[in-house]
N, C-alpha and C positions, 0 to 999 in steps of 0.2 A: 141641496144644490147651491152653487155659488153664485153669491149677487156682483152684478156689474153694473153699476150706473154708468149711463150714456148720456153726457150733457151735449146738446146739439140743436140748432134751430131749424138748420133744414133738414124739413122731413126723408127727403129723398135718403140724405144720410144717412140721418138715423134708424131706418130703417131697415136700409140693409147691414147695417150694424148689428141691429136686435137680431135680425137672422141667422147671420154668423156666429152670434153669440150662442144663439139657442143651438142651432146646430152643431158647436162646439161643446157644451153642455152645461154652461151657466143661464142663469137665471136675471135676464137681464131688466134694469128697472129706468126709466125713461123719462129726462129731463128734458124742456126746451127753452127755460129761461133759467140764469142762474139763481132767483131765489128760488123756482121750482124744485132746481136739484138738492139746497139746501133744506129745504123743505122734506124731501124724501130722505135726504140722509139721516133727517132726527127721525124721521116714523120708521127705517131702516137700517137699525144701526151694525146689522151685519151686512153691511156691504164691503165688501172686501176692498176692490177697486173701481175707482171711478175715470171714467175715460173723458174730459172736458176739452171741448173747443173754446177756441180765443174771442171770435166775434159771436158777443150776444146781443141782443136786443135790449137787456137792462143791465144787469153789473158783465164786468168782461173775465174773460174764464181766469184769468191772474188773481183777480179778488175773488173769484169762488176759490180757488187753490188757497190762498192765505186764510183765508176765513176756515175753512177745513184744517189746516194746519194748527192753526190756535185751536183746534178743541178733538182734534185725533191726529197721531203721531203712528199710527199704525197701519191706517189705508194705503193701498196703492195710490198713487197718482198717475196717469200718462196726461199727457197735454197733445192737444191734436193742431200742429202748425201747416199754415202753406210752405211750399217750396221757397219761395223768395223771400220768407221773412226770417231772417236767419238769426235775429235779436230776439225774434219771438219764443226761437228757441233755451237761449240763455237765460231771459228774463221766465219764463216760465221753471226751470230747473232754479232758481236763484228764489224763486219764490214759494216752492217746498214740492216741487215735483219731482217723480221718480225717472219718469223716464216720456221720449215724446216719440208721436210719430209723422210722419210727413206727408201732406195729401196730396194728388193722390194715393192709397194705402192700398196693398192687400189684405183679404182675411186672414191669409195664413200668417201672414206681420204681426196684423194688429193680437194676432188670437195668442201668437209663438210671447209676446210680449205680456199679456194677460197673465201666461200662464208662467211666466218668471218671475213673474212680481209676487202671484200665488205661493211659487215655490219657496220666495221668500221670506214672505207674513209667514207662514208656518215651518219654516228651515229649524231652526231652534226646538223644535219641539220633544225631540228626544235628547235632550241635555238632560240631566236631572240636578245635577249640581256642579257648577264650575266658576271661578273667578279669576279675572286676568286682573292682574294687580301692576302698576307699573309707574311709576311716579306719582305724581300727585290723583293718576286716574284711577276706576275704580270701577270694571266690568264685570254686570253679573248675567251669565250667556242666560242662564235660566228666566228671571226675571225680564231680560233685554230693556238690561238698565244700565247707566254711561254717570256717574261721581267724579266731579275733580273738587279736590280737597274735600272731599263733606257733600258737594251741595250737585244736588242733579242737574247733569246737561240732557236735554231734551232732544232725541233724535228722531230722524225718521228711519223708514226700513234700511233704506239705502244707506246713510249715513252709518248705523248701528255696523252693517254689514262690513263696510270699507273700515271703520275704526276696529273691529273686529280682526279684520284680516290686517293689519298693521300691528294690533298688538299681541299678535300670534305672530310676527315675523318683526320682533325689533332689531333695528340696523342694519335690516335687509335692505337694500335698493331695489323696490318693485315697480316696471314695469307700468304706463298706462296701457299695455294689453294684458299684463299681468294681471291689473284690478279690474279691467274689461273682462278679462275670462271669469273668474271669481267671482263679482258681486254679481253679473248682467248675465252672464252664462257665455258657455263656448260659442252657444249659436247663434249669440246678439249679432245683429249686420247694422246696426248704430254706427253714429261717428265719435271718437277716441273723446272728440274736446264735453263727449259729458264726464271725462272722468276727470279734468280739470275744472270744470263749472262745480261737481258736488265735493273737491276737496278746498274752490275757495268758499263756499257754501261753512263746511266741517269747520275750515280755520278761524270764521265767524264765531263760531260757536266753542271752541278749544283754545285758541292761541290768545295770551298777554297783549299780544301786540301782532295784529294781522301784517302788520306792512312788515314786519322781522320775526316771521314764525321761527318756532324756536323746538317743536315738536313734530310736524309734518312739514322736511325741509326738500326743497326742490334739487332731482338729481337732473340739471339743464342735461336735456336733447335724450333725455328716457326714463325719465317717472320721478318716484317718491320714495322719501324712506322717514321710517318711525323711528323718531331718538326720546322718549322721553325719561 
């Protein structure tokens, strides 16, 4: 069964979290302080995805996200924001999250988003060997590994995912619903600006010079395109 960490401090939440969870058929494991949830993820390190709120009681669900970021690169993350805080939203994706949802949520939301990110972490798995070569980059689908000149860039699912589908369509102009369908799925009901938060996110991590990317160049008023 599939593990889902819940980081959450009120119970009433969490609760009916773990419910949805279980009755969706993951295996849900239950955090209410952020060192707790760090805590579970070392004695559980199959946990697939972790679902974290922003207001904790001791560290705030941003430094649980970073902290998980520096030592797995392959978890889901969703980050659990209010409505009106709409920086919580950015600041959390900017800070290695996959994807957020907004309270109040449905189960059918949070579970349809769950189960994306699942499809994600194991997308790749019937590759048996393949590499996208393309400038100084250096993708191996199998491995879900990212080289520029020699030296590993370190991604997450999502990142992996979107550098993927750019370097399988170079000098394409793609669409931010293009890489909304693609990376997040057709039946994401998210909003567009996360596919601009995880490409300046990628350009961090890719580009010479962020302020005059030179490989993910902006097509103003309809997406992106791969030139490298």
């Amino acid at each position: 069964m599939k593990k889902v960490m819940i980081l959450e401090d009120e119970v009433n939440i969490r609760s009916f979290v773990v419910i949805n969870l279980r009755r969706a058929g993951y295996e849900p494991i239950e955090a209410a302080t952020g060192q707790e949830a760090l805590d579970k993820l070392r004695e559980n390190p199959d946990i697939g995805v972790a679902i974290l709120d922003i207001m904790l009681p001791d560290i705030d669900g941003f430094e649980v996200c970073r902290r998980i970021r520096a030592t797995s690169k392959q978890i889901g993350i969703i980050m659990l924001t209010a409505r009106t805080q709409e920086m919580d939203k950015v600041t959390g994706l900017m800070t290695g999250a996959d994807d957020y949802v907004t309270k109040p949520f449905s189960p059918a939301e949070l579970t349809a988003r769950i189960d994306a990110l699942f499809r994600r972490i194991g997308g790749d798995n019937t590759v048996t060997s393949e590499i996208l070569s393309q400038g100084p980059f250096v993708m191996n689908l199998r491995n879900h590994t990212l080289e520029k000149a020699g030296v590993r860039v370190k991604l997450t699912q999502v990142e992996h995912s979107i550098m993927k589908l750019f370097m399988q369509n170079p000098g394409r102009a793609l669409s931010r619903e293009d890489i909304l369908s693609a990376v997040w799925g057709r039946d994401y009901e998210g909003e567009l600006k996360i596919v601009d938060v995880n490409i300046r996110r990628l350009r961090i991590k890719i580009e010479d010079d962020t302020a005059n990317p030179t490989y993910i160049t902006t097509v103003w008023g309809y997406g992106y395109k791969w030139g490298a």
